[in-house]
Backbone bond lengths (Angstrom), bond angles and torsions (degrees), N, CA, C in turn:
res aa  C-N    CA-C-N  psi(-1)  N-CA   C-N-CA  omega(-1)  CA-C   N-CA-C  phi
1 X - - - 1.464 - - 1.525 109.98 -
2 X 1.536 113.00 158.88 1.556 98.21 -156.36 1.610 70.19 -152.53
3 X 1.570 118.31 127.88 1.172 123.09 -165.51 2.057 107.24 -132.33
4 X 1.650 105.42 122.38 1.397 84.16 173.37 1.597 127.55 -125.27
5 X 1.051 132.07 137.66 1.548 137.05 -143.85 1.353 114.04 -128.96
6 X 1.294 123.79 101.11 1.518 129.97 179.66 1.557 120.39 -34.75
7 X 1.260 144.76 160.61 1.235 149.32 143.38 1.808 107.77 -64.60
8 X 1.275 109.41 142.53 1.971 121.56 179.05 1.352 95.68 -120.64
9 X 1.649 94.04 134.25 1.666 86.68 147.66 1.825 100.38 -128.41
10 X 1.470 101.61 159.23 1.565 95.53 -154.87 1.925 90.16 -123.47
11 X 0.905 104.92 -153.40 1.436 138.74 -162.27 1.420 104.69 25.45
12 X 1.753 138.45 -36.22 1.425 125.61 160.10 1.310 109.80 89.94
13 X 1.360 129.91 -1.17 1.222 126.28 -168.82 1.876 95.23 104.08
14 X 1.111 114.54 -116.44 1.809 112.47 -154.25 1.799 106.40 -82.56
15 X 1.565 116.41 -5.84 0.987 93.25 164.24 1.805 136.73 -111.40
16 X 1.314 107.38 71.97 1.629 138.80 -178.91 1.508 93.16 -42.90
17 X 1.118 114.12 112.84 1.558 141.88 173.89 1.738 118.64 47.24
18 X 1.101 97.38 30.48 1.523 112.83 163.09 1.559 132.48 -112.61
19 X 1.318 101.86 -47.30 1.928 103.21 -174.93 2.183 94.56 -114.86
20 X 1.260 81.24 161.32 1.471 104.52 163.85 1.558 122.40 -146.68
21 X 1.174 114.06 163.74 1.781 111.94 162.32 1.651 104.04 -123.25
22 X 1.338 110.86 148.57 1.743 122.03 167.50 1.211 102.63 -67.29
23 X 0.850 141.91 148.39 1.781 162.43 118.84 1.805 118.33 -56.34
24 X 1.020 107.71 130.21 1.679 108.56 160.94 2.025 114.27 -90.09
25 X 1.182 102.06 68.66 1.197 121.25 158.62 1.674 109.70 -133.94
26 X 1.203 130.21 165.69 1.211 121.19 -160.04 1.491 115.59 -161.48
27 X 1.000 112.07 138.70 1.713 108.04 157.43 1.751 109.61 -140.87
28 X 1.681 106.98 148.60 0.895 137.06 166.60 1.805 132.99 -101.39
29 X 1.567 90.55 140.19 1.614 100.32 -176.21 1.493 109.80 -108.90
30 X 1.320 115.14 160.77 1.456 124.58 142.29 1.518 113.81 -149.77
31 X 1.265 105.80 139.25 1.691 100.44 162.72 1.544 123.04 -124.79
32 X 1.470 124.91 144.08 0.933 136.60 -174.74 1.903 120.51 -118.17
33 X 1.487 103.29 115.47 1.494 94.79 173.00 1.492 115.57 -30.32
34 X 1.300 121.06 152.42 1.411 124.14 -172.62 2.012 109.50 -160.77
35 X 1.087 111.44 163.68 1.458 98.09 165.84 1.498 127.23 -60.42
36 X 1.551 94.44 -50.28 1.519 112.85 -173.53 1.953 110.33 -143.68
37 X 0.498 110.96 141.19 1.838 140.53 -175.76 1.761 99.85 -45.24
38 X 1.382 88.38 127.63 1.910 95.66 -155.89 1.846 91.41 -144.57
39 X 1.236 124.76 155.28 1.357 129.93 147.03 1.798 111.71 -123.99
40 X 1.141 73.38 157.37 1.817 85.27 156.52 1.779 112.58 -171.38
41 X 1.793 83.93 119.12 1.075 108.19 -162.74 1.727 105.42 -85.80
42 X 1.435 128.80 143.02 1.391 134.87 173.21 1.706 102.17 -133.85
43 X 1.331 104.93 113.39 2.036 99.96 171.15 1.822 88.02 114.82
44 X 1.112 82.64 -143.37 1.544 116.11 174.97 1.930 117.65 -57.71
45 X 0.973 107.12 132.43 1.651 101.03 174.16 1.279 116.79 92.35
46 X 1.444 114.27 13.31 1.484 126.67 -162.49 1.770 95.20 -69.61
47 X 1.112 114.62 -49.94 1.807 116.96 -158.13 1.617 96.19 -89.47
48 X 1.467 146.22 54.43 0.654 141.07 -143.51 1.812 83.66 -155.17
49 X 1.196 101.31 99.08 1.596 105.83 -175.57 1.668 109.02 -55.84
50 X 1.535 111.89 130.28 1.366 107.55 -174.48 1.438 97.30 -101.72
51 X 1.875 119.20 96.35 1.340 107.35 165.29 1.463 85.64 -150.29
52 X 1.297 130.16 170.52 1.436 150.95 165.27 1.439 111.45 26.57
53 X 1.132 95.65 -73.90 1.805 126.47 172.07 1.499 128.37 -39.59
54 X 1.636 106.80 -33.48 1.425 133.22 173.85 2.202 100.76 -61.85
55 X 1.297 97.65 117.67 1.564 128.72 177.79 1.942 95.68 -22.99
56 X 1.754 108.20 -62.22 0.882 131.04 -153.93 1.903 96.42 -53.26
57 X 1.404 99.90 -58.72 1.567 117.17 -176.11 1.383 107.50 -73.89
58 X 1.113 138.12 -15.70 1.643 111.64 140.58 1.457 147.03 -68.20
59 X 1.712 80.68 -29.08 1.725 98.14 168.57 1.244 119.46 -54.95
60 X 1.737 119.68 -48.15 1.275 131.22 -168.44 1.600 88.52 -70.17
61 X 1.289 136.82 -65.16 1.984 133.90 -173.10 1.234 86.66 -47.82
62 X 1.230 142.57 -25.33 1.681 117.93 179.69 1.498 135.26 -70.24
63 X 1.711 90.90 -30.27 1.533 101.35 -156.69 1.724 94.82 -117.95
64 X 1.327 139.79 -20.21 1.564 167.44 165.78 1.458 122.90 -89.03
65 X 1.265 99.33 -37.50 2.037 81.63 -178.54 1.472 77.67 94.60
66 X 1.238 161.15 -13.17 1.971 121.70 -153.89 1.728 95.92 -173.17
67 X 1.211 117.70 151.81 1.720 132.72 150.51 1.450 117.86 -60.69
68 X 1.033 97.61 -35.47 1.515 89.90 -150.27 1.884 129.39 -70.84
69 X 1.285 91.94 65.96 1.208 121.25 166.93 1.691 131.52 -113.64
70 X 1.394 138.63 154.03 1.261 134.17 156.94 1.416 114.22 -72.73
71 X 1.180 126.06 150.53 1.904 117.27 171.03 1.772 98.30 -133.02
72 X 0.855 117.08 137.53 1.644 134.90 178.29 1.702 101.14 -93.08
73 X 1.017 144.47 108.06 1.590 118.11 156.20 1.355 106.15 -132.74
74 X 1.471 119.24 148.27 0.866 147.12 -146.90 1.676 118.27 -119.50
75 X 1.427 133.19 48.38 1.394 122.26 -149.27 1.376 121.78 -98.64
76 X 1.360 109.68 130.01 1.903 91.22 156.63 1.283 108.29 -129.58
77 X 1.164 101.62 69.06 1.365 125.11 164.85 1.405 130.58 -117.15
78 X 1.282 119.51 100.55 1.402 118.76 -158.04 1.485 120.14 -58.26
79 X 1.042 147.33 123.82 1.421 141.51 -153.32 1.960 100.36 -86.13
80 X 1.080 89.50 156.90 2.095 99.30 -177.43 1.599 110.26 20.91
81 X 1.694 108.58 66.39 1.210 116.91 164.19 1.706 100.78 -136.02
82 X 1.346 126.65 23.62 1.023 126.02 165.65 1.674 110.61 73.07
83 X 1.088 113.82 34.15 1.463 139.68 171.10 1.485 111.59 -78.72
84 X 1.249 102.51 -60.81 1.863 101.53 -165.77 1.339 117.70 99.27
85 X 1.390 98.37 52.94 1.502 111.67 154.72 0.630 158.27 -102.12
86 X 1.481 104.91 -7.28 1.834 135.99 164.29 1.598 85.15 -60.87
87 X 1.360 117.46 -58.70 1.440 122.83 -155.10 1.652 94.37 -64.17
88 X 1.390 141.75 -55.80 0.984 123.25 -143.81 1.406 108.69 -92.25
89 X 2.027 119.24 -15.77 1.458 106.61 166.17 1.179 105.98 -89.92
90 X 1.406 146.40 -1.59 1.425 116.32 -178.99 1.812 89.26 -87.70
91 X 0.991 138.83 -40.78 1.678 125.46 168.66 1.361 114.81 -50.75
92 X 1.288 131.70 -53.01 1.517 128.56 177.64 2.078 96.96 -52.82
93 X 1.283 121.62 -54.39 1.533 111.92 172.52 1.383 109.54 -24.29
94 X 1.540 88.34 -85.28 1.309 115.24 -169.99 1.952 120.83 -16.02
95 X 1.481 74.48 -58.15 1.519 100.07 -167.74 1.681 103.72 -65.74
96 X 1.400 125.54 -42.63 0.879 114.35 154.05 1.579 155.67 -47.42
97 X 1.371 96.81 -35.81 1.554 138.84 176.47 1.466 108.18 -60.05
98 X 1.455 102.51 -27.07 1.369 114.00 179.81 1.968 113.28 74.25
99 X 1.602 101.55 46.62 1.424 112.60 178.71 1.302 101.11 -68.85
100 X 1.457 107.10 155.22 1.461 117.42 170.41 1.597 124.56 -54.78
101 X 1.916 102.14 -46.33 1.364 133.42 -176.79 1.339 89.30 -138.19
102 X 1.370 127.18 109.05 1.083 144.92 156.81 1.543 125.15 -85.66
103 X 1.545 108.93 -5.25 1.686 115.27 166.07 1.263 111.46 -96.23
104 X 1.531 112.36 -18.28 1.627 112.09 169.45 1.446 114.09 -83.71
105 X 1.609 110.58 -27.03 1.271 83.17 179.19 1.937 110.49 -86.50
106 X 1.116 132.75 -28.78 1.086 115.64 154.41 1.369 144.93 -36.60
107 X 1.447 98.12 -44.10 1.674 117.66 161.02 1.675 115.15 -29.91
108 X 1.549 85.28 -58.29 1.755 101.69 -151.27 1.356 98.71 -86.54
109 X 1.453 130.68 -26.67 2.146 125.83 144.76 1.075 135.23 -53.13
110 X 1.393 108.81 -22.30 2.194 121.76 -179.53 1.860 96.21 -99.66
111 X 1.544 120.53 -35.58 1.459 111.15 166.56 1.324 92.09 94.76
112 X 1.762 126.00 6.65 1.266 97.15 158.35 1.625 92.82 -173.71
113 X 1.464 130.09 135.53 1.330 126.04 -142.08 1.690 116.01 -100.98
114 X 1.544 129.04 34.46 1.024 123.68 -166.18 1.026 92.83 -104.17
115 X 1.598 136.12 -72.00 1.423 149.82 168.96 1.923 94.32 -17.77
116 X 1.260 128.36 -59.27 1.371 113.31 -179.00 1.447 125.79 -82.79
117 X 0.965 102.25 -6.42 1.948 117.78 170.52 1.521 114.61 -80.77
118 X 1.352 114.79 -33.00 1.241 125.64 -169.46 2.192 104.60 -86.11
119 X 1.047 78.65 -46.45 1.729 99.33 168.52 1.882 108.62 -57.78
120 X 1.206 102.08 -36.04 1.704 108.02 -162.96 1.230 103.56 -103.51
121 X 1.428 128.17 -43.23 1.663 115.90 148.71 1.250 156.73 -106.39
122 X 1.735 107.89 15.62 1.431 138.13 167.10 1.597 75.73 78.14
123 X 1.910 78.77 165.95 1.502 95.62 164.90 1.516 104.76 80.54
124 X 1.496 91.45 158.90 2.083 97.28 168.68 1.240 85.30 -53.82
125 X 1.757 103.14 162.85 0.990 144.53 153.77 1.464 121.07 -149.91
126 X 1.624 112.92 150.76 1.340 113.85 156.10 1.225 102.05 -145.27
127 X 2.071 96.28 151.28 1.047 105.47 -156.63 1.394 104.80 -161.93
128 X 1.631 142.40 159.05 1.086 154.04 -126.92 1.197 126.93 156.54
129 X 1.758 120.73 117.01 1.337 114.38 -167.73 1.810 105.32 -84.07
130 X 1.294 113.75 154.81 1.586 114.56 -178.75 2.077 107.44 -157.95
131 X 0.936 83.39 95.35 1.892 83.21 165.23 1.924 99.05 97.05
132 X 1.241 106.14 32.39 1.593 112.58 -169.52 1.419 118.21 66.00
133 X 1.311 129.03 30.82 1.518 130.43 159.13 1.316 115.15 -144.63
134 X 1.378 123.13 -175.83 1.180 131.62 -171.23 1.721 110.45 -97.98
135 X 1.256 114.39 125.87 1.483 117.29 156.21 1.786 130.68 -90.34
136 X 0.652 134.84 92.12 1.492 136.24 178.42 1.327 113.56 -111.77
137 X 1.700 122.49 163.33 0.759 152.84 -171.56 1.914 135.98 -141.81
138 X 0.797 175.26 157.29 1.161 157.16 -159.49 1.888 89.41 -133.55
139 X 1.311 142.58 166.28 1.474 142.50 -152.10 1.664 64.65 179.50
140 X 2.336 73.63 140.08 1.305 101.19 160.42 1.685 133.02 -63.99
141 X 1.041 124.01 175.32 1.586 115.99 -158.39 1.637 103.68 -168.09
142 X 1.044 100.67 80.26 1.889 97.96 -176.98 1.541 105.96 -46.97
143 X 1.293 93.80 127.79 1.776 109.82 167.73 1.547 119.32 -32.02
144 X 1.415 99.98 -50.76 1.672 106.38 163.32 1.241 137.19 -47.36
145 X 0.884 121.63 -29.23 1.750 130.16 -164.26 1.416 99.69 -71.77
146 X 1.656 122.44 118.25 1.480 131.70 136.98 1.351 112.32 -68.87
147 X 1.237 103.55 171.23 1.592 110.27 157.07 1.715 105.10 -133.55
148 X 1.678 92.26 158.17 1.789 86.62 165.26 1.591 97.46 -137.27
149 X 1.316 94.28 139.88 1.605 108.66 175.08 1.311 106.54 -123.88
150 X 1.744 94.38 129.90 1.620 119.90 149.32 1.334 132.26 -64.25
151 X 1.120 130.94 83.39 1.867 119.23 -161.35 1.682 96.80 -110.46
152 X 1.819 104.54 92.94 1.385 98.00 177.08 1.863 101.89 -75.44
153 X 2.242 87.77 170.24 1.700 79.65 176.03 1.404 101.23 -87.52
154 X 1.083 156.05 -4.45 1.555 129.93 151.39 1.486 116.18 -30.72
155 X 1.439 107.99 147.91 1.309 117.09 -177.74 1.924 97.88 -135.61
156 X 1.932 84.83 134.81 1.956 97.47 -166.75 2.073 97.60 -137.62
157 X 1.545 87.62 105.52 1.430 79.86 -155.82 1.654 103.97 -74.49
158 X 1.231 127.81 -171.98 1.550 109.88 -176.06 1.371 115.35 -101.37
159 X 1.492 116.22 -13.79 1.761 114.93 146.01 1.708 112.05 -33.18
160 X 1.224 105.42 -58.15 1.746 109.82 -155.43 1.950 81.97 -79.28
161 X 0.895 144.06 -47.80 1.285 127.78 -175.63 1.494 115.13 -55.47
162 X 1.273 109.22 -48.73 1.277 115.48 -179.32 1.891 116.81 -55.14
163 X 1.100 69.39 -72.30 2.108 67.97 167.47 1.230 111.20 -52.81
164 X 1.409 140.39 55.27 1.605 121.40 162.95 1.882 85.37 -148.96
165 X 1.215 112.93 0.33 1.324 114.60 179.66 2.072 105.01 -94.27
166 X 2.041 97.19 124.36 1.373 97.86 168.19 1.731 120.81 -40.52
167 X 1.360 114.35 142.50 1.450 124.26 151.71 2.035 110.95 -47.02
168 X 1.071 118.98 -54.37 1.403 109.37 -170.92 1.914 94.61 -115.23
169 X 1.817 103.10 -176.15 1.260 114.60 157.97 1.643 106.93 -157.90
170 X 1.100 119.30 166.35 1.356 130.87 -160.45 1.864 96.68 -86.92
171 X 1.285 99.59 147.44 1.349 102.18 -172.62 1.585 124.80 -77.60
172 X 1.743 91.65 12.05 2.087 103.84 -170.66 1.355 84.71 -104.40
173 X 1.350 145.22 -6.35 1.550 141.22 171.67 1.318 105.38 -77.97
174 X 1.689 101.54 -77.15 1.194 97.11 -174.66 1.680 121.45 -53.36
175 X 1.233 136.68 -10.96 1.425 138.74 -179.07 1.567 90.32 -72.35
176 X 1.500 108.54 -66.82 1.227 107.55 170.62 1.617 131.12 -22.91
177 X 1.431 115.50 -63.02 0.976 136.93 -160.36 1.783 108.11 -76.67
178 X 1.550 113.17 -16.76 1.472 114.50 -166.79 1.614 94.89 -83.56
179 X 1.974 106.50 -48.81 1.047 126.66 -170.89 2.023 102.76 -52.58
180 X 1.028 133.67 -29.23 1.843 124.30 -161.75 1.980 87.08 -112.13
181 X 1.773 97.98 -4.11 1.580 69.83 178.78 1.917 102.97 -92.18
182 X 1.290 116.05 -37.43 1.384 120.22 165.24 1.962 116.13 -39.42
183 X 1.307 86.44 -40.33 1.901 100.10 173.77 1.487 113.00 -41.40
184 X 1.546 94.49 -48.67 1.681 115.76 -155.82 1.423 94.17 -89.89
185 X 1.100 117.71 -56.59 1.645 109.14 176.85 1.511 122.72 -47.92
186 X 1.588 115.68 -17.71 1.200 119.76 167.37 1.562 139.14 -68.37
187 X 1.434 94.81 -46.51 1.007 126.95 169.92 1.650 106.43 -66.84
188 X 1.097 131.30 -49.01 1.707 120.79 -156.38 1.863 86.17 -75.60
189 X 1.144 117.96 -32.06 1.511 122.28 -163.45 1.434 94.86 -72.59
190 X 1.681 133.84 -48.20 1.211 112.89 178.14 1.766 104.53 -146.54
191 X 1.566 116.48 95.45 1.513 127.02 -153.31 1.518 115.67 -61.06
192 X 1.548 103.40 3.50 1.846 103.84 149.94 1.402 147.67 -89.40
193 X 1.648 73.73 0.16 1.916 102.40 174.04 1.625 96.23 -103.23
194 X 1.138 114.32 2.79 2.192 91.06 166.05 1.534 133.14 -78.94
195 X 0.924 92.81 150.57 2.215 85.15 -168.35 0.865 90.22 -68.49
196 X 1.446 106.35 168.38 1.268 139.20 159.53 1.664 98.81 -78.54
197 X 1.145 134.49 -24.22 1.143 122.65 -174.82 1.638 118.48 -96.79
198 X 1.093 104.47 139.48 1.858 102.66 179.67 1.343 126.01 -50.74
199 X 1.412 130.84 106.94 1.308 124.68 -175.63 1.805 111.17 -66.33
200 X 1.056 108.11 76.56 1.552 103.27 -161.25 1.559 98.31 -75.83
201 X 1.397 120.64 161.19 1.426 135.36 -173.97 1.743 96.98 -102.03
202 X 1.899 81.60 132.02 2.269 72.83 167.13 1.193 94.89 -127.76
203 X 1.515 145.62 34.17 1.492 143.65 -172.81 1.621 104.07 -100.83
204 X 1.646 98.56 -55.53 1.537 111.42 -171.27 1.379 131.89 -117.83
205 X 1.097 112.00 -70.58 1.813 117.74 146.54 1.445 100.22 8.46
206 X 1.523 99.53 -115.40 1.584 119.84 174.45 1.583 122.17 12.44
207 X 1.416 97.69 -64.76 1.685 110.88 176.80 1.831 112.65 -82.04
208 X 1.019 114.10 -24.94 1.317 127.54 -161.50 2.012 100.56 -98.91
209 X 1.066 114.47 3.40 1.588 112.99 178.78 1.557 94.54 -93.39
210 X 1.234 134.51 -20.17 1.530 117.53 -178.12 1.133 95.77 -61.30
211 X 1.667 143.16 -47.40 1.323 140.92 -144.56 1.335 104.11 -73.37
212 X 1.847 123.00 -25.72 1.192 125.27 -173.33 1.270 102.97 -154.17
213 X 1.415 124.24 84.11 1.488 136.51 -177.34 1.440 103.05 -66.40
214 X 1.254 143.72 0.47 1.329 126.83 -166.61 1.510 106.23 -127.19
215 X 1.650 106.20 7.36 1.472 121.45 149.76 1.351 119.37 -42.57
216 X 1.388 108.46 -62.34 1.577 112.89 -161.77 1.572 105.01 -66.55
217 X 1.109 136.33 0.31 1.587 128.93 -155.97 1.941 93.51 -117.77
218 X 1.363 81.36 -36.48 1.834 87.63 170.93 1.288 117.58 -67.91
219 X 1.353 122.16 -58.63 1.382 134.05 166.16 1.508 125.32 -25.49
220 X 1.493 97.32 -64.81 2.170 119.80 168.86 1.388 95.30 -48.89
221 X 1.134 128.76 -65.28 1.457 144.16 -154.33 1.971 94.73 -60.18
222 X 1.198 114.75 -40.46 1.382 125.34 -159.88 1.672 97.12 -74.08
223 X 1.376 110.04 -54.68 1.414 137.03 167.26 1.761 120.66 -41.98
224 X 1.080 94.29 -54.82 1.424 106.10 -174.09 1.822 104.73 -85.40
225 X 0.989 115.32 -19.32 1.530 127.84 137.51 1.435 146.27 -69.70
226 X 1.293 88.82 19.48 2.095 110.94 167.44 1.414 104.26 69.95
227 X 1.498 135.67 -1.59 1.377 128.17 170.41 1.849 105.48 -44.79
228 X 1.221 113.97 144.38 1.450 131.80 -168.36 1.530 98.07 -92.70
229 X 1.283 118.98 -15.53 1.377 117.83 174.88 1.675 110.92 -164.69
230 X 1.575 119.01 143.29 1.826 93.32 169.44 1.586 87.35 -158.58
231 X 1.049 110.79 142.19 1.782 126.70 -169.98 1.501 93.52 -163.11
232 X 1.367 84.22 173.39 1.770 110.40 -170.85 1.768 98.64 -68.47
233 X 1.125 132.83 155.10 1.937 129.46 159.67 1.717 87.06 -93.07
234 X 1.580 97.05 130.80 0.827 140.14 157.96 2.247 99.86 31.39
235 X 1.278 123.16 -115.45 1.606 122.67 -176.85 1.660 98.43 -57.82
236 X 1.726 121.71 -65.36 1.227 135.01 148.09 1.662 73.82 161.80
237 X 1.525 99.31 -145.29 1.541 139.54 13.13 1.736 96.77 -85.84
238 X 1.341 136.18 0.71 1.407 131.62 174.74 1.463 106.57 -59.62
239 X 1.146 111.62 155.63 1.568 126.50 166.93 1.383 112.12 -148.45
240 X 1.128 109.38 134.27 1.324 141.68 -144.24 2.076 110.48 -117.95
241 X 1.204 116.05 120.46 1.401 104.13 -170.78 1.507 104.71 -118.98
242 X 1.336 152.63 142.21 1.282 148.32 174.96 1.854 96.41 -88.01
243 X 1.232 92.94 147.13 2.134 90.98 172.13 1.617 75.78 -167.69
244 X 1.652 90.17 156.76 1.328 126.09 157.39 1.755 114.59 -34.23
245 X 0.792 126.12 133.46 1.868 120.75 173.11 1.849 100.56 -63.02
246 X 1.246 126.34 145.82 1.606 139.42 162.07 1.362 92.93 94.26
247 X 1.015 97.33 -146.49 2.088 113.77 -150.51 0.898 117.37 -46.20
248 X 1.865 119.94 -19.76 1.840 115.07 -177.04 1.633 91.54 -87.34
249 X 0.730 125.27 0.71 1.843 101.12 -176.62 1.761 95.82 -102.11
250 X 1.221 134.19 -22.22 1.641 128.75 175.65 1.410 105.62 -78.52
251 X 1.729 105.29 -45.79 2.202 88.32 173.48 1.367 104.76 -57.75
252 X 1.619 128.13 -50.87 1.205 123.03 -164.21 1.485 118.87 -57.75
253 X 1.303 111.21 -16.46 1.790 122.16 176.57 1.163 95.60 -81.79
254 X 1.115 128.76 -43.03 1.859 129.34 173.22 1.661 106.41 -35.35
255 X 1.671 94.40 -84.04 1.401 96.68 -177.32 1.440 126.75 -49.24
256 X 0.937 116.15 -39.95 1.834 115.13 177.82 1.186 105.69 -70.19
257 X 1.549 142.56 -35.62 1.536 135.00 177.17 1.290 113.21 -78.01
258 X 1.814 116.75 -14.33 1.838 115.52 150.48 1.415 104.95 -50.79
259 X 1.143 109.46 -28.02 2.034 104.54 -147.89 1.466 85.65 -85.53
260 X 1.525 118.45 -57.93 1.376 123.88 -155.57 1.907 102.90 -55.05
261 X 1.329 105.42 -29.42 1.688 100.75 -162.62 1.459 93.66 -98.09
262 X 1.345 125.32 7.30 1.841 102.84 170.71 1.681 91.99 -132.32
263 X 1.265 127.37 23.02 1.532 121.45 131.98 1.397 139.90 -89.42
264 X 1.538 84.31 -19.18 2.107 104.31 178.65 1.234 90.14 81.33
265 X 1.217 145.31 60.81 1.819 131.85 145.06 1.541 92.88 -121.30
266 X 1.207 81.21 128.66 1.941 110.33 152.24 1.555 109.45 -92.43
267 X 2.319 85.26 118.93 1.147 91.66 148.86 1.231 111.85 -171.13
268 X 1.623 131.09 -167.64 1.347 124.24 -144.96 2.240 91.89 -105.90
269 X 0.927 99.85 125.35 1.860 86.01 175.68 1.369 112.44 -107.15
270 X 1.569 147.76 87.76 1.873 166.89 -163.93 1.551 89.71 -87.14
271 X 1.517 89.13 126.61 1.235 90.95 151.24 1.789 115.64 -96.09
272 X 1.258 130.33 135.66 1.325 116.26 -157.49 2.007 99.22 -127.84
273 X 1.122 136.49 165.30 1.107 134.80 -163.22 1.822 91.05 -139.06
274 X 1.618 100.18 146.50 1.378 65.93 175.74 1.602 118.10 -103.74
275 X 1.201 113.34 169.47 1.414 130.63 -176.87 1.649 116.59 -74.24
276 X 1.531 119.71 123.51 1.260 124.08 -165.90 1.269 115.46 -126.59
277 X 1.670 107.25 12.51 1.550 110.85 -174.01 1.581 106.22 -108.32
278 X 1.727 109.91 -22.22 1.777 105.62 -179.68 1.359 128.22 58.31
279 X 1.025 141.80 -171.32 1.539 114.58 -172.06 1.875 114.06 -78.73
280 X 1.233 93.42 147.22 1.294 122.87 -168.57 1.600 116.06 -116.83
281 X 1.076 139.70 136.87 1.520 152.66 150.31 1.236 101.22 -80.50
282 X 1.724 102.70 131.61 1.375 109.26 -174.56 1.484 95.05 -135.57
């Protein structure tokens, strides 16, 4: 079986471990009985020692009892740029492996199940574990919507993001924070319902710009460039902008690659569409 699984980027600005969108970038699996537990990496993930430790070879002890298989994968998915690739090869495993629930077991390796819901049924999603499984949903998604992504080469894995985020928050945020995420869900569902006003994030962002101070200048820049939405993807350091599909997403690559060349960061700027097929058997 030869399995293929979109890239996610999740939280969107206000919704922090609930919604995601698919990406049309992709990686592919296969696994093959074997004596003993092997990778071979093509794309992305190449320097990524294939022994025990490798994502892939826990997945398989999860869902099998054993390694001892070959795995093929195939990625262009940039690793710890807040993509969702932990999420989308331990599901491409899975799925191979022949798991029962192959979004739970991905779910329950990324530590939180949108990034693999969004991967497993294209399209927005939101999603949330409750009673030891996964809840998801598929959310509307106007036909229109591009995206543009910033994928600097810094790499910010989502351990180190996570630890810089408070234990609690005050209950005038989160009111806040429910209210611009309903905003945003409106808007992606039909992009003449988006504010004019910035759905800014106060959960994660906020704490998470020390790790990459040259976020916020990209972001304004993204903003002040008619993007309909622009937040961090998912841990980051990528950032992610919603625009209209055609001519506003090539000026908007304009303006942000002004920004990128008079801050000095290298990085790659995709225009990406999103993905509505989720994982696929190929």
């Amino acid at each position: 079986m030869k399995v293929r699984v979109p890239a996610s980027s999740a939280n969107l600005g206000p919704g922090f471990d609930a919604i995601a969108v698919a990406l049309q970038l992709y990686l592919t699996v296969e696994i093959f009985p074997a004596s003993e537990f092997s990778v071979i990496a093509l794309g992305e993930g190449q320097k990524i020692i294939g022994d025990q430790d490798h994502l892939a070879a826990k997945v398989l002890n999860k869902v099998l009892g054993n390694t001892n298989y070959k795995v093929i994968i195939d990625s262009k998915i940039p690793l710890a740029r807040g993509l969702g690739s932990s999420a989308a090869l331990a599901l491409a495993v899975a799925t191979c492996a022949g798991a029962t629930d192959p979004l739970l077991v991905a779910a329950e390796f990324d530590g939180h199940g949108e990034n693999a819901a969004a991967s497993f049924f294209g399209g927005l999603v939101g999603a949330t574990f409750q009673d030891g499984h996964v809840i998801a949903k598929k959310l509307p998604l106007d036909a229109r919507i591009n995206t543009l992504v910033v994928i600097p080469e810094l790499e910010l894995s989502t351990k180190s993001a996570r630890e810089v985020l408070p234990e609690t928050y005050s209950r005038r945020d989160v009111s806040k924070q429910l209210g611009r995420l309903a905003l945003l869900l409106a808007g992606l569902a039909d992009i003449d319902n988006f504010s004019d006003e910035p759905l800014l994030d106060l959960v994660h962002e906020p704490f998470r710009t020390a790790l990459f101070p040259k976020s916020e200048e990209i972001l304004e820049s993204m903003r002040a460039s008619g993007a309909l939405s622009a937040s961090w993807s998912g841990a980051g350091p990528s950032l992610i902008a919603f625009t209209q599909d055609g001519s506003h997403s090539v000026e908007l690559a304009k303006a942000v690659q002004e920004v990128l060349d008079r801050i000095e960061l290298r990085a790659k700027i995709v225009n990406l569409k999103p993905d509505l097929e989720g994982l696929k058997v190929i």
